[in-house]
C-alpha positions as CSV (number, residue, x, y, z in Angstrom):
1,X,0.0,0.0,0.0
2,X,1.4,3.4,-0.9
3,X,2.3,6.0,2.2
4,X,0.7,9.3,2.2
5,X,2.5,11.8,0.6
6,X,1.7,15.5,1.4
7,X,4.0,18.3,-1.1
8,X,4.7,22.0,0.4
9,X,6.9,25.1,-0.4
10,X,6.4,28.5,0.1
11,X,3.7,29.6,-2.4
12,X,1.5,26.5,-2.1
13,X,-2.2,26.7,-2.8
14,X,-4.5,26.0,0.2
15,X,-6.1,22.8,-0.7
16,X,-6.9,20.2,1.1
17,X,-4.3,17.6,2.2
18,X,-4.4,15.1,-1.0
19,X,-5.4,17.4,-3.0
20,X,-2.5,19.0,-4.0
21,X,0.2,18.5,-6.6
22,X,2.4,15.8,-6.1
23,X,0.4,14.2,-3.1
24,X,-1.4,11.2,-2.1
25,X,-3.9,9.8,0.5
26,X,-5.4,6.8,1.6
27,X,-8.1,8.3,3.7
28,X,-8.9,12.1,3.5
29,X,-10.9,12.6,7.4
30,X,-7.3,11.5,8.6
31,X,-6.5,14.8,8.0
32,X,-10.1,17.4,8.5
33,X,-8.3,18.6,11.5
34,X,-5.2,20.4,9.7
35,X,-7.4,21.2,6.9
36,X,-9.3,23.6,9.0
37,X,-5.9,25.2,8.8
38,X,-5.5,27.5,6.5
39,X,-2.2,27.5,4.3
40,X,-0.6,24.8,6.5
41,X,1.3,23.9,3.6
42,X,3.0,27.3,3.4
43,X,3.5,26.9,7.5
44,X,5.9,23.9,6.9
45,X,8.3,26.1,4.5
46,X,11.5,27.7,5.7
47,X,10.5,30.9,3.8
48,X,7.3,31.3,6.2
49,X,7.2,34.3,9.1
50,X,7.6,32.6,12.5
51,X,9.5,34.6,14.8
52,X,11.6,31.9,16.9
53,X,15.1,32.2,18.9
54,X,18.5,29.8,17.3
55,X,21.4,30.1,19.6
56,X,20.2,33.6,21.4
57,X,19.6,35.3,18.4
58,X,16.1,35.5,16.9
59,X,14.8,35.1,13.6
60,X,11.9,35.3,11.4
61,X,12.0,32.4,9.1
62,X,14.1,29.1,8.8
63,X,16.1,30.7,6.2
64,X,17.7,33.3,7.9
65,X,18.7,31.1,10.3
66,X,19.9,28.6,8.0
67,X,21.9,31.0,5.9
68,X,23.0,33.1,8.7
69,X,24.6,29.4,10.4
70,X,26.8,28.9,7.0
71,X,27.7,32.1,6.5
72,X,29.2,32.0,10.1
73,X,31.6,29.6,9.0
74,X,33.5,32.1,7.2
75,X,32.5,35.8,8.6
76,X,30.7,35.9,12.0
77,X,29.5,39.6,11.9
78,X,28.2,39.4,8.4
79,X,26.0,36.2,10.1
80,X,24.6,38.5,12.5
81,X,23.2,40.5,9.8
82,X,20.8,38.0,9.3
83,X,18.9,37.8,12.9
84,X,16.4,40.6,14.2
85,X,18.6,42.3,16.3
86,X,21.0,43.3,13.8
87,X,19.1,45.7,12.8
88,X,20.2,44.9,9.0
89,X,17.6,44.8,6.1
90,X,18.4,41.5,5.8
91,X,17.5,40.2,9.5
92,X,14.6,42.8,10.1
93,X,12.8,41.9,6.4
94,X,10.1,39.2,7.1
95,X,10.9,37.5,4.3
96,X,13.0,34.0,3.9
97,X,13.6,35.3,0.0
98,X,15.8,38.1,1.4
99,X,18.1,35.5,3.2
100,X,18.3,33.5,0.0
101,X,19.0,36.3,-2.1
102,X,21.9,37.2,0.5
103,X,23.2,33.6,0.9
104,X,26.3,34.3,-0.9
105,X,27.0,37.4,1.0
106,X,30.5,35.4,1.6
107,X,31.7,32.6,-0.6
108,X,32.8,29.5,1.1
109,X,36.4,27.6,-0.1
110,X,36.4,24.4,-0.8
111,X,37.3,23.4,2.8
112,X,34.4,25.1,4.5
113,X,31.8,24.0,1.4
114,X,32.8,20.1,2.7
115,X,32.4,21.4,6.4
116,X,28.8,22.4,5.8
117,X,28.1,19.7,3.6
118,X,28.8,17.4,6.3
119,X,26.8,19.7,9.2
120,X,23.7,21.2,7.2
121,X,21.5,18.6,8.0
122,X,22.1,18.3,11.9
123,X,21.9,22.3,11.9
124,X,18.8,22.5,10.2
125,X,17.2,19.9,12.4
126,X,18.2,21.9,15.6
127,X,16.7,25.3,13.4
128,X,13.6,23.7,12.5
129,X,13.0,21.9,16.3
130,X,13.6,25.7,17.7
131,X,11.0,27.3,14.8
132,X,8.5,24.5,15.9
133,X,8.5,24.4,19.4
134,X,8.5,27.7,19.8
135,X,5.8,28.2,18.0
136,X,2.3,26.2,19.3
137,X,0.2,26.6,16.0
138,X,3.0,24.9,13.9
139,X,3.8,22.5,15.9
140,X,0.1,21.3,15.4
141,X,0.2,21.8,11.9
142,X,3.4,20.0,11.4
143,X,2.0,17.2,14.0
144,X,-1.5,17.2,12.0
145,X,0.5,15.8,9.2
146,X,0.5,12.3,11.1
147,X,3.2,10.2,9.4
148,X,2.8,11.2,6.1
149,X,5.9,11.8,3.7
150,X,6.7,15.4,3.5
151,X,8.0,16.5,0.1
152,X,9.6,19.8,-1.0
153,X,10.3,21.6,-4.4
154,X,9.4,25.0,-6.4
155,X,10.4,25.9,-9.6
156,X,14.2,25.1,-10.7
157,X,14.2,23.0,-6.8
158,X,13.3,19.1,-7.8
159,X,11.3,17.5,-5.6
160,X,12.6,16.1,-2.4
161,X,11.6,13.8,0.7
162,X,12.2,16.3,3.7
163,X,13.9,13.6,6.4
164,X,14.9,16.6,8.7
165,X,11.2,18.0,8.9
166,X,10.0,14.4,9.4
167,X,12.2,13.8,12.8
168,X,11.4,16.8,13.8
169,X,7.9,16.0,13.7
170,X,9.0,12.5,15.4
171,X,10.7,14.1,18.1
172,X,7.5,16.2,18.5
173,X,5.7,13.2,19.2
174,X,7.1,12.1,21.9
């Protein structure tokens, strides 16, 4: 029997859970609770507006976090620029789309490029557990999503399984 498969990213349409591209479901009431939700989709993307604190500095999406952790491997203070208190543009926009556009404010060598490779994952599980414990109404949302496959693309992004959300949601559980 095929698992349920539920597709996000940041501009996703609110439909209900099997409904929308890329997804599947075995039994639609599993999910009427986070359908009452609107946009939960959009609530599980790293580009959405959550306010949440990452190593005593806040942020307001995933992304900045995300981006402001690797660019710390190279330039510390031009990190900062990336959390609230900065200050910057880039920390006090609400919107993830200004950390990606900034994410080669510093260009990583070789060396640090296999550093992150080999961290990325473990740092955006702690980034994503901070984003949804802190926040109540998506850790609910991302909870609603039972134990459904979560799967991520957008345009020019092919679609991928999102393991890190998943154990987060696991660790949520418990």
């Amino acid at each position: 029997m095929e698992e349920d498969k539920l597709f996000y990213y940041s501009k996703s349409a609110n439909k209900q859970a099997g409904k929308g591209v890329n997804e599947f479901v075995s039994n639609y009431n599993e999910y009427d609770e986070l359908n009452k939700i609107k946009d939960w989709r959009k609530m599980l993307s790293n580009f959405y507006v959550a306010e949440f604190t990452y190593n005593g500095k806040t942020y307001y999406t995933a992304e900045h976090a995300f981006q402001a952790k690797k660019i710390e491997l190279v330039d510390s203070a031009k990190a900062n620029l990336f959390c609230i208190e900065s200050g910057d543009i880039i920390g006090t926009t609400k919107d993830g789309n200004i950390a990606r556009k900034n994410r080669k404010l510093v260009i990583l060598d070789d060396e640090r490029i296999k550093i992150w490779n080999e961290i990325k994952h473990n740092i955006m599980k702690e980034i994503l557990i901070c984003k949804f414990t802190q926040n109540k109404e998506l850790s609910n949302v991302l909870l609603l999503t039972k134990k459904a496959i979560l799967l991520h693309g957008a345009k020019g992004i092919p679609i991928s399984r999102q393991y890190d959300l998943e154990e987060v949601r696991n660790s949520l559980e418990l």
